[in-house]
C-alpha positions in Angstrom: 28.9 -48.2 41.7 31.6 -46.6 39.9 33.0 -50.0 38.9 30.0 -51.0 37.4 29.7 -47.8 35.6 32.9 -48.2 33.8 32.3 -51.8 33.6 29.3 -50.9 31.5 31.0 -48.5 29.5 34.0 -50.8 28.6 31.1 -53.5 27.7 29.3 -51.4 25.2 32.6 -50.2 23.4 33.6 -53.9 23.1 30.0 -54.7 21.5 30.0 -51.4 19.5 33.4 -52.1 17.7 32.5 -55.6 17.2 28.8 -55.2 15.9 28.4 -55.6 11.7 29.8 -53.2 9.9 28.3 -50.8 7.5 28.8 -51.4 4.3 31.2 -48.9 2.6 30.4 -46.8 -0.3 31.5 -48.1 -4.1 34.1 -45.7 -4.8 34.1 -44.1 -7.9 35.6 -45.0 -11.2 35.5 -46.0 -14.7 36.4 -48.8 -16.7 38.5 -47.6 -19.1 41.0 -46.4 -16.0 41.5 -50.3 -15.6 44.2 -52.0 -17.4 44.4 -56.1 -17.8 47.5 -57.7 -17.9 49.1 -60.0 -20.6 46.2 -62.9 -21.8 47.1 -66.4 -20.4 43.5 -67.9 -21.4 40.4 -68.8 -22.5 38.3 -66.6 -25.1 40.0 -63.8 -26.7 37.7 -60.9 -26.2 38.1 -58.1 -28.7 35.9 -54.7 -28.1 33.3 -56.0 -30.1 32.3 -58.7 -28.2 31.9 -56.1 -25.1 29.3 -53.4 -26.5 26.2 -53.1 -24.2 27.4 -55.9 -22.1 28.8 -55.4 -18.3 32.5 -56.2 -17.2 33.6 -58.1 -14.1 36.5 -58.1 -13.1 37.9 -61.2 -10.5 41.5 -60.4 -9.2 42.5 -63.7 -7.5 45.7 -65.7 -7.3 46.7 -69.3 -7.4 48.4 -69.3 -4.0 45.1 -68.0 -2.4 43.0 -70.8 -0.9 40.0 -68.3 -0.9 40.1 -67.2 -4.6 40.3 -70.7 -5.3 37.5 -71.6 -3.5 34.9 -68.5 -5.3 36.2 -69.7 -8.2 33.6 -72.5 -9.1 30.8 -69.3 -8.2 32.6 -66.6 -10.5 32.2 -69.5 -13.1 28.8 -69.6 -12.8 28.5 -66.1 -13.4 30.0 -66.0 -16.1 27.8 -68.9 -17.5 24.7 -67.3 -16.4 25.3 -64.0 -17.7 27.7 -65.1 -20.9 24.9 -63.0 -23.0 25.0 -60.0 -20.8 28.2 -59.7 -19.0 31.7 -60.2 -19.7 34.5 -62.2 -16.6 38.1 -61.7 -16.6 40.1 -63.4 -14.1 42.9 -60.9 -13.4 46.0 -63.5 -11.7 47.3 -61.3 -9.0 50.1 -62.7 -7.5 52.7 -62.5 -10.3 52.2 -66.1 -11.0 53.7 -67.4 -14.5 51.3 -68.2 -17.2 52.7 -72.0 -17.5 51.6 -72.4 -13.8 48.4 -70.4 -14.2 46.8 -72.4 -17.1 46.6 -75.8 -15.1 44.5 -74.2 -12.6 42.2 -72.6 -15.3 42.0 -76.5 -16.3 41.6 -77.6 -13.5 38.6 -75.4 -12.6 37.2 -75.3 -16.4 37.2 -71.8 -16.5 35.1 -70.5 -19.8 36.3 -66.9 -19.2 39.4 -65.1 -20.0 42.3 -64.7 -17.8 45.0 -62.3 -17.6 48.5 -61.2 -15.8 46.9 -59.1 -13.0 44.8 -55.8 -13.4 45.4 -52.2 -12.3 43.0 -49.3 -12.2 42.2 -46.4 -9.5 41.4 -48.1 -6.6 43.9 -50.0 -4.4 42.9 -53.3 -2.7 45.6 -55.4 -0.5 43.4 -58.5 -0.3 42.3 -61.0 -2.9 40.0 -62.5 -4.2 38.6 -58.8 -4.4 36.0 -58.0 -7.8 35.4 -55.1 -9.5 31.7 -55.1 -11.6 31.0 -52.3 -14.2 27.5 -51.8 -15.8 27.1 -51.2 -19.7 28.1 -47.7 -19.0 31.2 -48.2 -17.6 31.0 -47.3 -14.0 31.8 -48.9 -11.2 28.5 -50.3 -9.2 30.6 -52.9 -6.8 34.1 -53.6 -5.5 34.8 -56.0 -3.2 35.3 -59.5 -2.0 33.1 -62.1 -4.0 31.4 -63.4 -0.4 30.0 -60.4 0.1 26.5 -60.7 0.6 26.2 -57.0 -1.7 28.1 -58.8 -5.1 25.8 -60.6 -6.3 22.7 -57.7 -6.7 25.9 -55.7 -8.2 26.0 -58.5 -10.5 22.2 -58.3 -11.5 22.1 -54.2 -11.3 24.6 -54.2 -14.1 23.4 -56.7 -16.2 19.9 -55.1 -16.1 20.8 -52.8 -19.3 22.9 -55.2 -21.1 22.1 -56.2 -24.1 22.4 -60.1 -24.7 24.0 -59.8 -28.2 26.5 -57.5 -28.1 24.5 -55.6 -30.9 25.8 -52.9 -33.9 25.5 -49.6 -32.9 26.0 -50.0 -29.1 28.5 -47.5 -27.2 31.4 -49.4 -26.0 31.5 -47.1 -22.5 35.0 -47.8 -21.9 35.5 -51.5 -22.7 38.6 -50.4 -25.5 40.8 -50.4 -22.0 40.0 -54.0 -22.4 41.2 -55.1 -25.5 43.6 -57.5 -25.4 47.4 -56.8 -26.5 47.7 -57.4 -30.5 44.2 -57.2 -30.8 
């Protein structure tokens, strides 16, 4: 009986420790405690184009069979909220520019892409995204699969405005302006 007691107990350890996990809280932090890298390509976003609009944020390499794979779906994101939201591809992997930009070819990526990103918050794996509202703060960070991304996507692009308009606070978004700019 005492076999099957411990039996029992060893079971529902094994199924506790392997049962979903609960999500994890966003951490906390801003935008403007983010830093891009050096631009490789696409648009050349200046702080005007980012008033009232929300910031994501796709660190990804091009060694990374993954990131390449979400990167068709952090295309269409960028597409479908190109009024509302703006998408840097941060290259994470120290990868040269001249072999960066045939992959951004390759992949017809309409959003800008820069040498890496650093902020607060430390992350080991990529792809890993980072999505700011109009406001600057942080509402999701995390891999792209997760089922939780996309609703951050939508929560921060609830407030945006779809023209960039006069007059808007820029909430943080000068961290983003490109070098030279």
């Amino acid at each position: 009986m005492k076999s099957l007691l411990v039996s029992l107990s060893l079971l529902a350890t094994t199924l506790a420790l392997h049962a979903a996990p609960t999500a994890a809280p966003t951490p906390t932090a801003q935008l403007s405690q983010f830093k891009l890298g050096a631009y490789i390509a696409g648009p050349q976003v200046t702080l005007d184009n980012a008033a009232g609009k929300a910031v994501l944020i796709d660190a990804w390499g091009i060694h990374c069979g993954p990131c390449l794979a979400s990167l068709p779906d952090i295309e269409k994101i960028a597409k479908r909220y190109s009024s509302k939201m703006l998408v840097f591809g941060a290259e994470s992997q120290g990868s040269k520019p001249e072999d960066v930009k045939p992959v951004v070819a390759k992949n017809k990526l309409s959003y800008t892409i820069t040498q890496g990103v650093s902020g607060p918050i430390q992350f080991s794996g990529i792809p890993h995204v980072f999505v700011f509202d109009t406001k600057g703060e942080l509402v999701f960070s995390g891999h792209p699969g997760d089922p939780r991304f996309e609703g951050a996507v939508r929560k921060a692009t609830a407030g945006a405005t779809s023209s960039g308009a006069a007059g808007a606070k820029p909430s943080g978004l000068d961290a983003l302006k490109r070098p030279g700019a």
